[in-house]
N, C-alpha and C positions, 0 to 999 in steps of 0.2 A: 771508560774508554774501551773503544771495540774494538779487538785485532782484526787483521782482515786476514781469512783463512789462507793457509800451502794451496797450492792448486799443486796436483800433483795428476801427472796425465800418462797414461800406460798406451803405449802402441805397439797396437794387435794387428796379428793379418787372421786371428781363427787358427795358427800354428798348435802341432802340440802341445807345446810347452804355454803357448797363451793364454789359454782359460787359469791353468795353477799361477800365473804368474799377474794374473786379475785378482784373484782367489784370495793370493797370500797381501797382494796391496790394501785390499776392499778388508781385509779382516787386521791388519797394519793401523792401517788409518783412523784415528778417533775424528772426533765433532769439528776440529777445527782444518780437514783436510778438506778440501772439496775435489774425489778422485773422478776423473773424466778419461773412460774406455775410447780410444781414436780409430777403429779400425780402418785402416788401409786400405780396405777393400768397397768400406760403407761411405768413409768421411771424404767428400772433393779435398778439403782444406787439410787434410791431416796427410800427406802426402810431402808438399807443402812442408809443413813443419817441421816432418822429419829431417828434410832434407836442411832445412836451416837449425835444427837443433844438432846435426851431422850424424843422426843416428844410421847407420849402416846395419843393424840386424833388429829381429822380433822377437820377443818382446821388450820389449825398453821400458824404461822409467822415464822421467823428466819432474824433476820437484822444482818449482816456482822457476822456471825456465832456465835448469842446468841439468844436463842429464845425471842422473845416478852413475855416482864410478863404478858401479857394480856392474854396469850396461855400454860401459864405453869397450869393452869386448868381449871375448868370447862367452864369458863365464853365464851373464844374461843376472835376471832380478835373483839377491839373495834377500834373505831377514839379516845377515848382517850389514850389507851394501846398501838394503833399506833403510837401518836404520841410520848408519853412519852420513845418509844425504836425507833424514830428519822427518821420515816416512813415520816413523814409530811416535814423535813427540808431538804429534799433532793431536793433543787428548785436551 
């Protein structure tokens, strides 16, 4: 039986802090995450989703369509917040 992978979506506008907060996701993430960069600036649609996922700052997380509580304010992506919304167990 196959699980079907985390979709875990990081939204970027190219901020300073965006690229480390790809960085630390992309190196997070094993075999079963499938991580998808949304930039802001590139994506029509990721705009869009922000805005229905209620994310108000960059960069954010979003693992299987609930944002990281690490992302829901100021603080932005950590490796703890990561993990605790399931960024880390996707091996």
């Amino acid at each position: 039986m196959t699980m079907a992978k985390s979709r875990v979506e990081v939204f970027t506008t190219g901020c300073a802090g965006c690229a480390p907060a790809v960085a630390l996701v992309e190196k997070m993430a094993g075999p079963e995450c499938e991580v998808i960069v949304r930039d802001l600036r590139e994506d029509a649609d990721a705009a869009a989703q922000a805005v229905q996922n209620a994310i108000r700052q960059v960069p954010a997380v979003v693992v299987d369509g609930r944002v990281a509580p690490c992302c829901e304010d100021a603080q932005g992506p950590t490796r703890e917040g990561l993990t605790a919304a399931g960024v880390g167990s996707c091996s």
